[in-house]
mmCIF file as Biopython writes it, N, C-alpha, C and O atoms, coordinates in Angstrom:
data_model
#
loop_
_atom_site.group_PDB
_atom_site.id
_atom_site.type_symbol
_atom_site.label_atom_id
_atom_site.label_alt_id
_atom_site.label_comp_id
_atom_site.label_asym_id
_atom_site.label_entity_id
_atom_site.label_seq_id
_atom_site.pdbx_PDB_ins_code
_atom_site.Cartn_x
_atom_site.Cartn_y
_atom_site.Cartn_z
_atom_site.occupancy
_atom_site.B_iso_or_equiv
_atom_site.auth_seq_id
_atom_site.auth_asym_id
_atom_site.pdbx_PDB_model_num
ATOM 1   N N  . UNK A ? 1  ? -15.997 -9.269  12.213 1.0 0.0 1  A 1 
ATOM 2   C CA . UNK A ? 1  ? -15.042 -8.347  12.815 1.0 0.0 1  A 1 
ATOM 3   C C  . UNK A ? 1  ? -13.887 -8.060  11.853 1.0 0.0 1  A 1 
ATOM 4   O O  . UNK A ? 1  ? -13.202 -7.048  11.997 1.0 0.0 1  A 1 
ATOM 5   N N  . UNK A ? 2  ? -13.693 -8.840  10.985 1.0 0.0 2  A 1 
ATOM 6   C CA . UNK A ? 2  ? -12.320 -9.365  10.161 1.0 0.0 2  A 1 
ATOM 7   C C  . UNK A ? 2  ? -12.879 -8.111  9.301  1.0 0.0 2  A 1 
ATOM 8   O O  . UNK A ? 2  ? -12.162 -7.113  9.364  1.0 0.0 2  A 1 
ATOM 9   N N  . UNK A ? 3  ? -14.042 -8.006  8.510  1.0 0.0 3  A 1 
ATOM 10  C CA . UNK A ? 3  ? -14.290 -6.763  7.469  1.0 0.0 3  A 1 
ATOM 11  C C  . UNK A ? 3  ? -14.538 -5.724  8.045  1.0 0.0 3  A 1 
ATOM 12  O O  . UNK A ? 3  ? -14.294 -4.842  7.221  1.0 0.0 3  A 1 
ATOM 13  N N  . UNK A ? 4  ? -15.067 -5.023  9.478  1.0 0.0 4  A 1 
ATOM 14  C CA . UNK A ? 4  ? -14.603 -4.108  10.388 1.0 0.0 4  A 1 
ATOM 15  C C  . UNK A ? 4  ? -13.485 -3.523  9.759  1.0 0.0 4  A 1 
ATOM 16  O O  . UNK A ? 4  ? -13.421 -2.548  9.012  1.0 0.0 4  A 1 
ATOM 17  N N  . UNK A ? 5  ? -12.300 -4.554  10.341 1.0 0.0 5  A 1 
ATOM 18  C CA . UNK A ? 5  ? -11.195 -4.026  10.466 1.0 0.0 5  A 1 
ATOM 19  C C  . UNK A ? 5  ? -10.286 -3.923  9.106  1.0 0.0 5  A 1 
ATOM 20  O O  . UNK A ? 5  ? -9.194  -3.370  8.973  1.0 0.0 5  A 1 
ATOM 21  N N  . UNK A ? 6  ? -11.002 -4.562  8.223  1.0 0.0 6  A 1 
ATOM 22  C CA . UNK A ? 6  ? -10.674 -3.964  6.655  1.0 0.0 6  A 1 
ATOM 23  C C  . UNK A ? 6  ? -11.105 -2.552  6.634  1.0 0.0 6  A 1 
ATOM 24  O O  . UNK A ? 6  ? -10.253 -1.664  6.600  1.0 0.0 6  A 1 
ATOM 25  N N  . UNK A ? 7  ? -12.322 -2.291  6.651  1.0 0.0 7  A 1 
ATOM 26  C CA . UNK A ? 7  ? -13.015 -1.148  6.623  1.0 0.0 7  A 1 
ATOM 27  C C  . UNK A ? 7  ? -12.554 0.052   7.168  1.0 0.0 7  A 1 
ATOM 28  O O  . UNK A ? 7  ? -12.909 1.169   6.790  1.0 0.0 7  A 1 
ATOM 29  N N  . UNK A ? 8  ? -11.378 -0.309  8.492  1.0 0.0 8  A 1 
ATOM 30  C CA . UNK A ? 8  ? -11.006 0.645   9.187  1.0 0.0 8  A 1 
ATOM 31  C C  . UNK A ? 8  ? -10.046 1.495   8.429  1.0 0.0 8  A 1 
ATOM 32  O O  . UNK A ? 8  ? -9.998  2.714   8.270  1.0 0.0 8  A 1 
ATOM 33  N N  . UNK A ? 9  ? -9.100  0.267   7.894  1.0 0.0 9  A 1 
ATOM 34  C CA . UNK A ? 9  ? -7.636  0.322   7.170  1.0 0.0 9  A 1 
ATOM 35  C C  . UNK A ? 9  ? -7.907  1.469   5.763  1.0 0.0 9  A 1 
ATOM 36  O O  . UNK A ? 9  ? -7.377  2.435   5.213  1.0 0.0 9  A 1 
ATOM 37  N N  . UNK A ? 10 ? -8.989  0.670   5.678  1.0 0.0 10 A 1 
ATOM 38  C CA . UNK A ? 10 ? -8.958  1.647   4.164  1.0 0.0 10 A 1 
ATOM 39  C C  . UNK A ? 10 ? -9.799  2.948   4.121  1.0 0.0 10 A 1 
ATOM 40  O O  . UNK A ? 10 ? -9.904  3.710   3.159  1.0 0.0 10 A 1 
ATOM 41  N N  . UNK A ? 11 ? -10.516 3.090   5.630  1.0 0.0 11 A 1 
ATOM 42  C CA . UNK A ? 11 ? -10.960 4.621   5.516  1.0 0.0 11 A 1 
ATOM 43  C C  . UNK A ? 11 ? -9.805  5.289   6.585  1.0 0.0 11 A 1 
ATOM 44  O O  . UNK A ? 11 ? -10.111 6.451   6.854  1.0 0.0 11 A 1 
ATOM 45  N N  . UNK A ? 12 ? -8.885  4.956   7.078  1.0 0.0 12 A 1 
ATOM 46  C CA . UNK A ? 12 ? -7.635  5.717   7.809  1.0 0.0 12 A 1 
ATOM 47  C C  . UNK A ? 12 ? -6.960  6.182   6.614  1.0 0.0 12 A 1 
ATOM 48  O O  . UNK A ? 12 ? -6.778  7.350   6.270  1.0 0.0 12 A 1 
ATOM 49  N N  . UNK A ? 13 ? -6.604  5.090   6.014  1.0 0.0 13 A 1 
ATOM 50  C CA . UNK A ? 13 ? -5.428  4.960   4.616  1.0 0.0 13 A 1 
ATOM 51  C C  . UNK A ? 13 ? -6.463  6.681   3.567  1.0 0.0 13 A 1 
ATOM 52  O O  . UNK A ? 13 ? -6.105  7.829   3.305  1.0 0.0 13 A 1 
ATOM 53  N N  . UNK A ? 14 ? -7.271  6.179   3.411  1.0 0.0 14 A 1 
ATOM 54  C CA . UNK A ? 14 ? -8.070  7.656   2.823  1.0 0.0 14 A 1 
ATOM 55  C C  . UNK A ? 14 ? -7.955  9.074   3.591  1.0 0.0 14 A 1 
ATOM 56  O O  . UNK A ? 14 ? -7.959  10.200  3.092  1.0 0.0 14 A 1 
ATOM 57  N N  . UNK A ? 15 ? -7.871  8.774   4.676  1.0 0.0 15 A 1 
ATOM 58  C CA . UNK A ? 15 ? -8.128  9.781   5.227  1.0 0.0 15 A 1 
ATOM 59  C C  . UNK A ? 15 ? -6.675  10.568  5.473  1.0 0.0 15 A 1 
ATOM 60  O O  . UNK A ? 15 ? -6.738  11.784  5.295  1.0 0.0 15 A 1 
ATOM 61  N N  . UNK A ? 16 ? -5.514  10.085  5.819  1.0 0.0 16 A 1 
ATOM 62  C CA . UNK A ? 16 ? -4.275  10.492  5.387  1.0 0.0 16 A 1 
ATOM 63  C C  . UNK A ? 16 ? -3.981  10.610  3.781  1.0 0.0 16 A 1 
ATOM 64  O O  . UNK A ? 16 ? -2.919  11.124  3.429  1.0 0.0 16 A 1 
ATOM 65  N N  . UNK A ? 17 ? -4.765  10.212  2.963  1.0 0.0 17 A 1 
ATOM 66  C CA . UNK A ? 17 ? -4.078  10.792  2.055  1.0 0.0 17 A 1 
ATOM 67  C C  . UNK A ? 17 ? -4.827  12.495  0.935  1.0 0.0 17 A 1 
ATOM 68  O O  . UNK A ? 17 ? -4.484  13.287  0.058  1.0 0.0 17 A 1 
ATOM 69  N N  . UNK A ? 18 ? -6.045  12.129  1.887  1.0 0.0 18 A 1 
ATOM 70  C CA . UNK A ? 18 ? -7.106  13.255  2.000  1.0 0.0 18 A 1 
ATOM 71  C C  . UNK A ? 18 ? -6.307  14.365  2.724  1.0 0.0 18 A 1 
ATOM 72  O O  . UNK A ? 18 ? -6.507  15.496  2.279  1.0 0.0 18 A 1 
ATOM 73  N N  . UNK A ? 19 ? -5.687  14.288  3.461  1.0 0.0 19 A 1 
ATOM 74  C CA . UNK A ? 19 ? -5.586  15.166  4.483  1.0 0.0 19 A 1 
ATOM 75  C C  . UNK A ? 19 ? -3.907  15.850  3.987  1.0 0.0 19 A 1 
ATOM 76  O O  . UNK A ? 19 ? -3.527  17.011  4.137  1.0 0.0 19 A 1 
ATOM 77  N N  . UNK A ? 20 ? -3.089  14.611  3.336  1.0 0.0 20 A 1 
ATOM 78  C CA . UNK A ? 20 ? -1.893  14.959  2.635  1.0 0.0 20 A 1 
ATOM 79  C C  . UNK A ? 20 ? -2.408  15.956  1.487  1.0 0.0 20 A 1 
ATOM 80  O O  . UNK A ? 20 ? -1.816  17.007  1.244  1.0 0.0 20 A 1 
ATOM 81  N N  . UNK A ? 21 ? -3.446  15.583  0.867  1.0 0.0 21 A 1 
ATOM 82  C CA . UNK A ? 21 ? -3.681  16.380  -0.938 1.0 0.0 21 A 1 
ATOM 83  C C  . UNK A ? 21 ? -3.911  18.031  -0.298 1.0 0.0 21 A 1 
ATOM 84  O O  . UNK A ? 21 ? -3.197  18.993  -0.582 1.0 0.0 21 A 1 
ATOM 85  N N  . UNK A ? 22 ? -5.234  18.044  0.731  1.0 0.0 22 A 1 
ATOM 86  C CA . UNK A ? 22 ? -5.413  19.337  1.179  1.0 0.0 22 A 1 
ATOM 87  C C  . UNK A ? 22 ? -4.421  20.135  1.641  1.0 0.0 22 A 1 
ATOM 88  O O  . UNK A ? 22 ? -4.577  21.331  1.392  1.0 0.0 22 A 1 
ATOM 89  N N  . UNK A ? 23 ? -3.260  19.770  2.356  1.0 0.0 23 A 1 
ATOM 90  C CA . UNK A ? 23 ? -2.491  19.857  2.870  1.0 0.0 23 A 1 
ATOM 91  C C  . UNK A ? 23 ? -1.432  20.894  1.656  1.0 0.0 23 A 1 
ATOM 92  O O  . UNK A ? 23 ? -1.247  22.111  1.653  1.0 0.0 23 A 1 
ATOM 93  N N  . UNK A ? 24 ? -1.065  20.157  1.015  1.0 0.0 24 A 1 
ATOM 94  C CA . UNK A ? 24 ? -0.484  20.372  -0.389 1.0 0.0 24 A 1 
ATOM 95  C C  . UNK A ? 24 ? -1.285  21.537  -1.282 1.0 0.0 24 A 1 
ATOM 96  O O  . UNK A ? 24 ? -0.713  22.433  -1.902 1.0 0.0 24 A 1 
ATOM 97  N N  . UNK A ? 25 ? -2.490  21.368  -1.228 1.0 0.0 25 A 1 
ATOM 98  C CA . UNK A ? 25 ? -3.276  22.393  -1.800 1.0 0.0 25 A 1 
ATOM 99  C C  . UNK A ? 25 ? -3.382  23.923  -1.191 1.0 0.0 25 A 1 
ATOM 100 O O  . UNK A ? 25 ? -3.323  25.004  -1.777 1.0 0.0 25 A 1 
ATOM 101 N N  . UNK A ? 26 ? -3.578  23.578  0.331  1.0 0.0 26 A 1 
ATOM 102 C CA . UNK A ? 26 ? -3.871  24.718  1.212  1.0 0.0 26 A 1 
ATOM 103 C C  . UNK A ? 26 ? -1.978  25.714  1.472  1.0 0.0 26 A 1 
ATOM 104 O O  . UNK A ? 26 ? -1.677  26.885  1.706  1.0 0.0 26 A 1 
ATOM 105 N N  . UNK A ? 27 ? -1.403  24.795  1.319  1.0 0.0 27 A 1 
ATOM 106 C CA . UNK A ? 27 ? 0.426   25.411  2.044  1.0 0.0 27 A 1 
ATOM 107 C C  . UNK A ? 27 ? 0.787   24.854  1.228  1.0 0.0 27 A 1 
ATOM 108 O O  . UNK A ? 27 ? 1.953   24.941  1.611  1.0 0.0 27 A 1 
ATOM 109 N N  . UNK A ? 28 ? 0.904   24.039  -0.050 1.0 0.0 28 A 1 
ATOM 110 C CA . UNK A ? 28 ? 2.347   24.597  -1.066 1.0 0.0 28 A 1 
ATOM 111 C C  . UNK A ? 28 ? 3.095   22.963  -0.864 1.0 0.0 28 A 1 
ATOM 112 O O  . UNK A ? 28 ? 3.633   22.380  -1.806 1.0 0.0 28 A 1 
ATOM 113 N N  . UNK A ? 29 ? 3.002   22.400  0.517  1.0 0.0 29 A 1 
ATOM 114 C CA . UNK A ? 29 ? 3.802   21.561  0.533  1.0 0.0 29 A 1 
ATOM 115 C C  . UNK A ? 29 ? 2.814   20.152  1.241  1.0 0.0 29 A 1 
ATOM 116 O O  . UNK A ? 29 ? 1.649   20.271  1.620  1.0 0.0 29 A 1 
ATOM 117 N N  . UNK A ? 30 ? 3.512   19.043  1.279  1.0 0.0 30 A 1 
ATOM 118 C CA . UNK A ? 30 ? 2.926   17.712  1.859  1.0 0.0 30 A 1 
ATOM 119 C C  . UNK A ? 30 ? 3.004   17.646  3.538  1.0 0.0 30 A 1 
ATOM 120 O O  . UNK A ? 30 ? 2.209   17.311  4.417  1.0 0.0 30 A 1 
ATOM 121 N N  . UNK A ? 31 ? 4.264   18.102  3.515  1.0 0.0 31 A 1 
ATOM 122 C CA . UNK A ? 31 ? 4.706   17.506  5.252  1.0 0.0 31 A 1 
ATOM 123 C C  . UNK A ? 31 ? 6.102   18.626  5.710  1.0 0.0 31 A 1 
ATOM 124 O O  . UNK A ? 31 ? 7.105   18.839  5.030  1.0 0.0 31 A 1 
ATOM 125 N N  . UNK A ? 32 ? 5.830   19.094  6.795  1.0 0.0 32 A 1 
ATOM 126 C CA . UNK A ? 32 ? 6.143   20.096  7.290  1.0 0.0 32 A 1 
ATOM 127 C C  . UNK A ? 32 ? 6.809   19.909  8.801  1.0 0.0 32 A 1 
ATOM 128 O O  . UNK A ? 32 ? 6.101   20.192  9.767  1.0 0.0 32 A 1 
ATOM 129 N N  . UNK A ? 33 ? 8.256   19.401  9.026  1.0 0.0 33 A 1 
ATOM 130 C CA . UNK A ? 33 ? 8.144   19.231  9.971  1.0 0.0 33 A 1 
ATOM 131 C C  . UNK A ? 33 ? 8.186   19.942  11.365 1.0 0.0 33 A 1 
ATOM 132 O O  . UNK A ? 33 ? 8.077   19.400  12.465 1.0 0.0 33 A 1 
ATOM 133 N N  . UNK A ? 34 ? 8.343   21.101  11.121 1.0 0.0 34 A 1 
ATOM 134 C CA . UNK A ? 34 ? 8.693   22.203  11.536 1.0 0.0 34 A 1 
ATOM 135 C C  . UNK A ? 34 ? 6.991   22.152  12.760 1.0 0.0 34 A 1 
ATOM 136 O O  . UNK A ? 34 ? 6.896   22.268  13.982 1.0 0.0 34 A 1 
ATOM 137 N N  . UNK A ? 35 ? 6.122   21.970  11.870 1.0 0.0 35 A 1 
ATOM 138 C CA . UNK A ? 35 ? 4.931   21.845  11.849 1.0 0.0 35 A 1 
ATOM 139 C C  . UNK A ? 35 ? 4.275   21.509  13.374 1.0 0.0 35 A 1 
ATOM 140 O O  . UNK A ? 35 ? 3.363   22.038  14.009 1.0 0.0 35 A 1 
ATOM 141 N N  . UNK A ? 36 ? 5.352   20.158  13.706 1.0 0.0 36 A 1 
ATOM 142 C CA . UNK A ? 36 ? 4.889   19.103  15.072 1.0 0.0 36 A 1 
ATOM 143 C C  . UNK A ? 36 ? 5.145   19.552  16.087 1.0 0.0 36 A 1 
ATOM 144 O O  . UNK A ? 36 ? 4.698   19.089  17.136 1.0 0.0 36 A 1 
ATOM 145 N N  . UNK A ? 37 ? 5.994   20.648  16.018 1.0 0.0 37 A 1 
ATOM 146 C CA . UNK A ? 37 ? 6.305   21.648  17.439 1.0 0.0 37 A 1 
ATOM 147 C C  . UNK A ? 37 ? 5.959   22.560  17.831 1.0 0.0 37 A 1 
ATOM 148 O O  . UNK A ? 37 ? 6.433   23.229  18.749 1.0 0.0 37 A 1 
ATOM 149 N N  . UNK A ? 38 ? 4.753   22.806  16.971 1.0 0.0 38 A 1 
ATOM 150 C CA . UNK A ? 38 ? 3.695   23.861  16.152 1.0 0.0 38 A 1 
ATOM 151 C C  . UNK A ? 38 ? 2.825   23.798  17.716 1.0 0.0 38 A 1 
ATOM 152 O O  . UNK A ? 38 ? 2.455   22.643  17.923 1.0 0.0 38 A 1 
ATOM 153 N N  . UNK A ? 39 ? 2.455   24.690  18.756 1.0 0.0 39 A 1 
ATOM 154 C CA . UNK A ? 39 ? 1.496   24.718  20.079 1.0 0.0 39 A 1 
ATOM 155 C C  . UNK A ? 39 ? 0.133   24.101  19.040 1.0 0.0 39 A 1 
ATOM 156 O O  . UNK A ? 39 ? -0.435  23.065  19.385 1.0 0.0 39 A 1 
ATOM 157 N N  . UNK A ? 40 ? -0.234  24.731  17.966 1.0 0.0 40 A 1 
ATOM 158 C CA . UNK A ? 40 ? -1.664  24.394  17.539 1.0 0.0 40 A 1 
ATOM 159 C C  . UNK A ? 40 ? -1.889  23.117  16.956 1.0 0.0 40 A 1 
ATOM 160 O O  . UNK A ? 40 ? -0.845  22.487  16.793 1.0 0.0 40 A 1 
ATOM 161 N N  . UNK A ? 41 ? -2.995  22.502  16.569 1.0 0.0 41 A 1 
ATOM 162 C CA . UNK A ? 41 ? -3.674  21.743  15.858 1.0 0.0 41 A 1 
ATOM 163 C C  . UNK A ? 41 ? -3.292  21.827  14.252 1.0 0.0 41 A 1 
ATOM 164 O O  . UNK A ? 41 ? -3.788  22.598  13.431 1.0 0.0 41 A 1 
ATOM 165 N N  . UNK A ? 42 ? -2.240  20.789  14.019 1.0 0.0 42 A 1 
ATOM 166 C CA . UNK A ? 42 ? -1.637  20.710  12.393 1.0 0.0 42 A 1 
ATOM 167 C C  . UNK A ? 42 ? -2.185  19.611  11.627 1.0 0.0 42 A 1 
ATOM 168 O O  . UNK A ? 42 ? -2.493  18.555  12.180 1.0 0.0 42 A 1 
ATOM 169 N N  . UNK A ? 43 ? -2.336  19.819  10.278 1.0 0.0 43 A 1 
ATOM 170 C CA . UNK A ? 43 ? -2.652  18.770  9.380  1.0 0.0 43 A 1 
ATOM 171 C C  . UNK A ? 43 ? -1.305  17.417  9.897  1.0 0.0 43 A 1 
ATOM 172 O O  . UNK A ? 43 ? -1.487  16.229  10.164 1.0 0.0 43 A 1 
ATOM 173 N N  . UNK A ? 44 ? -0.355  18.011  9.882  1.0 0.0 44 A 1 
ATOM 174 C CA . UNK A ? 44 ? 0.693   17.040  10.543 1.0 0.0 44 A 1 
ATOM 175 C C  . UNK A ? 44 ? 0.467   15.953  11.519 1.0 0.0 44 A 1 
ATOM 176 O O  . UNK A ? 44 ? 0.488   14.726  11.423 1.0 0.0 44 A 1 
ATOM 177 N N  . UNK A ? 45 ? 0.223   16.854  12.576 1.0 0.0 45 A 1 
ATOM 178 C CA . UNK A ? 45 ? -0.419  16.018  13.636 1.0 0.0 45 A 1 
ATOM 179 C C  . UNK A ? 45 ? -1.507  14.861  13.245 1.0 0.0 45 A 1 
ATOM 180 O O  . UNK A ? 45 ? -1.452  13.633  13.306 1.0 0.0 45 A 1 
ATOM 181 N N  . UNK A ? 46 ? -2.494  15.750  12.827 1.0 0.0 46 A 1 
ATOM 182 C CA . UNK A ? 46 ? -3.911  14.420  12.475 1.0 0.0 46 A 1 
ATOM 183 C C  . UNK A ? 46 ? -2.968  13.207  11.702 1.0 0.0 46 A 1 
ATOM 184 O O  . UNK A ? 46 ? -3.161  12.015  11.938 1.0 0.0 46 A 1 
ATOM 185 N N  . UNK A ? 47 ? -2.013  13.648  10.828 1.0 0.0 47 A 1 
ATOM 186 C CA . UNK A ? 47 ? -1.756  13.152  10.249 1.0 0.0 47 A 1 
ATOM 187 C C  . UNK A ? 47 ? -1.269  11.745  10.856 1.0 0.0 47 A 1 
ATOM 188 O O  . UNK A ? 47 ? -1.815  10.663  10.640 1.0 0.0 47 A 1 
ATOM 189 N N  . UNK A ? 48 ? 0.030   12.001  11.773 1.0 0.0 48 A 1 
ATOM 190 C CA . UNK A ? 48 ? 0.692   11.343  12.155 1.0 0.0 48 A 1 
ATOM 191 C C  . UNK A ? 48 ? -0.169  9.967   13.158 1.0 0.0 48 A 1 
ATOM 192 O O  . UNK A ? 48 ? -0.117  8.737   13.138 1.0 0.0 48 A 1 
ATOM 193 N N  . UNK A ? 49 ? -1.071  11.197  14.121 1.0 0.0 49 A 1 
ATOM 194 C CA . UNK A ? 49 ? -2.087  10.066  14.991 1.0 0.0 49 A 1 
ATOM 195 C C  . UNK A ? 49 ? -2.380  9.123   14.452 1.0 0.0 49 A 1 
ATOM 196 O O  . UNK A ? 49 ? -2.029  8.032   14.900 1.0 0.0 49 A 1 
ATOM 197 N N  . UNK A ? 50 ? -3.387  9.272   12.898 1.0 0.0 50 A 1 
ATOM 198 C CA . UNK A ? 50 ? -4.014  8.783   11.802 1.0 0.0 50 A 1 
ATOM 199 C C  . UNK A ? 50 ? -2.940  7.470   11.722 1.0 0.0 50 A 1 
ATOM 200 O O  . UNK A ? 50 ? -3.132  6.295   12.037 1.0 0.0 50 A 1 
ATOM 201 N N  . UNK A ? 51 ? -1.864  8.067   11.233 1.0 0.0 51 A 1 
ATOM 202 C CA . UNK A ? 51 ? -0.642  6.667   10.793 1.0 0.0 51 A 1 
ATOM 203 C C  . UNK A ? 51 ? -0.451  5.856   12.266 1.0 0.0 51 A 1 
ATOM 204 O O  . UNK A ? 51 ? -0.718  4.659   12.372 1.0 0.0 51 A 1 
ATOM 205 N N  . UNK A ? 52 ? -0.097  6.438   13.055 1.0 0.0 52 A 1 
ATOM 206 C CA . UNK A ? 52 ? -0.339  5.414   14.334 1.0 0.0 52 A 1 
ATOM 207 C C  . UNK A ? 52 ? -1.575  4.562   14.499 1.0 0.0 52 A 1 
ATOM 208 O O  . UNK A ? 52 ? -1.556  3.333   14.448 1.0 0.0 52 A 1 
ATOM 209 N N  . UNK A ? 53 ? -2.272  5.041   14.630 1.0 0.0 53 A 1 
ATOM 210 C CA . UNK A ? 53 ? -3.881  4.366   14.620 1.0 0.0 53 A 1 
ATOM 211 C C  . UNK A ? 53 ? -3.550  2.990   13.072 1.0 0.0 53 A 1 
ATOM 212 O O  . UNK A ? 53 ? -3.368  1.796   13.310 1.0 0.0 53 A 1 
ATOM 213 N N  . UNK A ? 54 ? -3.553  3.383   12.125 1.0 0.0 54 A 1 
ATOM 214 C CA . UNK A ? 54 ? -3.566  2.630   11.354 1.0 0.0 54 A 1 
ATOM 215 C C  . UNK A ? 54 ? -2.351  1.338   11.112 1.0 0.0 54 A 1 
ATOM 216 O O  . UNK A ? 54 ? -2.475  0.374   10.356 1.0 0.0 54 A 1 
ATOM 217 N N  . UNK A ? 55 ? -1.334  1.616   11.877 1.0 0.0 55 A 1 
ATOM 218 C CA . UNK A ? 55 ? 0.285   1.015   11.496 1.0 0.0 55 A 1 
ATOM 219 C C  . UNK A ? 55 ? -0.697  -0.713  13.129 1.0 0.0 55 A 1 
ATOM 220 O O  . UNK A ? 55 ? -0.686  -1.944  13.136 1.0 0.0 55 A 1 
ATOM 221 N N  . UNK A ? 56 ? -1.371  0.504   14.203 1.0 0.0 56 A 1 
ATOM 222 C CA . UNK A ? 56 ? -1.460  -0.371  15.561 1.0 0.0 56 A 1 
ATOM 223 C C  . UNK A ? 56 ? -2.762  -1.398  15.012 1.0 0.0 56 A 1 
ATOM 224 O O  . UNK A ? 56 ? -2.963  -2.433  15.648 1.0 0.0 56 A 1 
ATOM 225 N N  . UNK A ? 57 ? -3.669  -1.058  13.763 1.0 0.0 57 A 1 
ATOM 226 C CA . UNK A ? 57 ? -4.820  -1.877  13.338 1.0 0.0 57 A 1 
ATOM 227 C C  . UNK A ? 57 ? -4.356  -3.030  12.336 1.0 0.0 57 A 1 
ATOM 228 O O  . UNK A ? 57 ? -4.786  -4.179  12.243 1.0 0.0 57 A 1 
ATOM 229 N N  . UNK A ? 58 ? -3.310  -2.359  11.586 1.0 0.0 58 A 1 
ATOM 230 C CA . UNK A ? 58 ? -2.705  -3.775  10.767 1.0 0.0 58 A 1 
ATOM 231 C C  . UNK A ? 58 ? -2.000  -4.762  11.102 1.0 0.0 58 A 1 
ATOM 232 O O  . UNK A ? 58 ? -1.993  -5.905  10.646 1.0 0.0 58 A 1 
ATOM 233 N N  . UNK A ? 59 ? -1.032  -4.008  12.421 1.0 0.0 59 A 1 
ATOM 234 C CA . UNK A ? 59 ? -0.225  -5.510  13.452 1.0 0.0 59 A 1 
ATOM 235 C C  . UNK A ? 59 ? -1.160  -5.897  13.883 1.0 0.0 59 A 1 
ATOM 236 O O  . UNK A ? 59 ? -1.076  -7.116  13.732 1.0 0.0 59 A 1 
ATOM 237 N N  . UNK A ? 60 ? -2.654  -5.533  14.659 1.0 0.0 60 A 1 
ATOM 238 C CA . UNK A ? 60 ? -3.649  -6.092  15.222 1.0 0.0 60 A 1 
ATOM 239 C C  . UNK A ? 60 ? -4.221  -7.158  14.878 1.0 0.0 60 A 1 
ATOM 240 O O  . UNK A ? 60 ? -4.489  -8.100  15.624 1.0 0.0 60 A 1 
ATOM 241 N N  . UNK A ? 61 ? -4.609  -7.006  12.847 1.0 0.0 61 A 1 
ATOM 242 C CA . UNK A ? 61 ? -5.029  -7.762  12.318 1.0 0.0 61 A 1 
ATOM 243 C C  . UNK A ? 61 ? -4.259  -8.960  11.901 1.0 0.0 61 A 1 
ATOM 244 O O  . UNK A ? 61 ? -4.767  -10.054 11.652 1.0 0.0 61 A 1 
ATOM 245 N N  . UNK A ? 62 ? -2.914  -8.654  11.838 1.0 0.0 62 A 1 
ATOM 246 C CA . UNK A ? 62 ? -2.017  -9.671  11.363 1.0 0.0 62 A 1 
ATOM 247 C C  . UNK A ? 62 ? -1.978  -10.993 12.056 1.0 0.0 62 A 1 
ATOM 248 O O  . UNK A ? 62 ? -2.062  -12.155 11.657 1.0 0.0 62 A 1 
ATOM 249 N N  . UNK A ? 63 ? -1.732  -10.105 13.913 1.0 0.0 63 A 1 
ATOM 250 C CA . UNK A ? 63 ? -1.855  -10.591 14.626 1.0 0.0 63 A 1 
ATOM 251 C C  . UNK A ? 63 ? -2.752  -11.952 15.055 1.0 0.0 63 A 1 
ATOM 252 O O  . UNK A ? 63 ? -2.410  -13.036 15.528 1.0 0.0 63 A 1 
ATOM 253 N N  . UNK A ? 64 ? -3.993  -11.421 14.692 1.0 0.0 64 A 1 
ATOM 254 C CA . UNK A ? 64 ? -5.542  -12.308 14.669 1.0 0.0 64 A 1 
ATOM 255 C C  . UNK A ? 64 ? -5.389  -13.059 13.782 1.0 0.0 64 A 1 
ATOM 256 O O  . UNK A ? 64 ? -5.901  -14.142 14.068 1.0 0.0 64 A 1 
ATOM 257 N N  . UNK A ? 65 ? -4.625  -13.046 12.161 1.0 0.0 65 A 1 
ATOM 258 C CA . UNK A ? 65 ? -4.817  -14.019 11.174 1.0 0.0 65 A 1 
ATOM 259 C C  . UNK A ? 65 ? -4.150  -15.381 11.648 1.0 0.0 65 A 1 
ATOM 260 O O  . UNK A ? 65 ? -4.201  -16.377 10.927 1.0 0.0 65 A 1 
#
């Protein structure tokens, strides 16, 4: 379960910073905050969920050690 939850960390951790580069590539900039008040579906958003999800798997794991 312990390498699970390695596995998780480091394909979240990719995936925000995947989602930061495109982000940057597609609009010019990284992070937009203007963005989160945005009615639609933002790279922001995924973004942010993404960091929640990942911030709630590393206290999880800490937790367990």
């Amino acid at each position: 379960m312990k390498k699970l939850r390695e596995r998780v960390i480091v394909f979240l951790s990719i995936m925000i910073l995947w989602l930061l580069i495109d982000e940057y590539i597609k609009e010019g900039y990284f992070f937009k905050i203007e963005d989160m008040v945005n009615g639609n579906i933002t790279h922001e958003k995924i973004i942010v969920g993404l960091l929640i999800v990942l911030i709630l798997t590393i206290f999880k794991s800490l937790r367990r050690s």
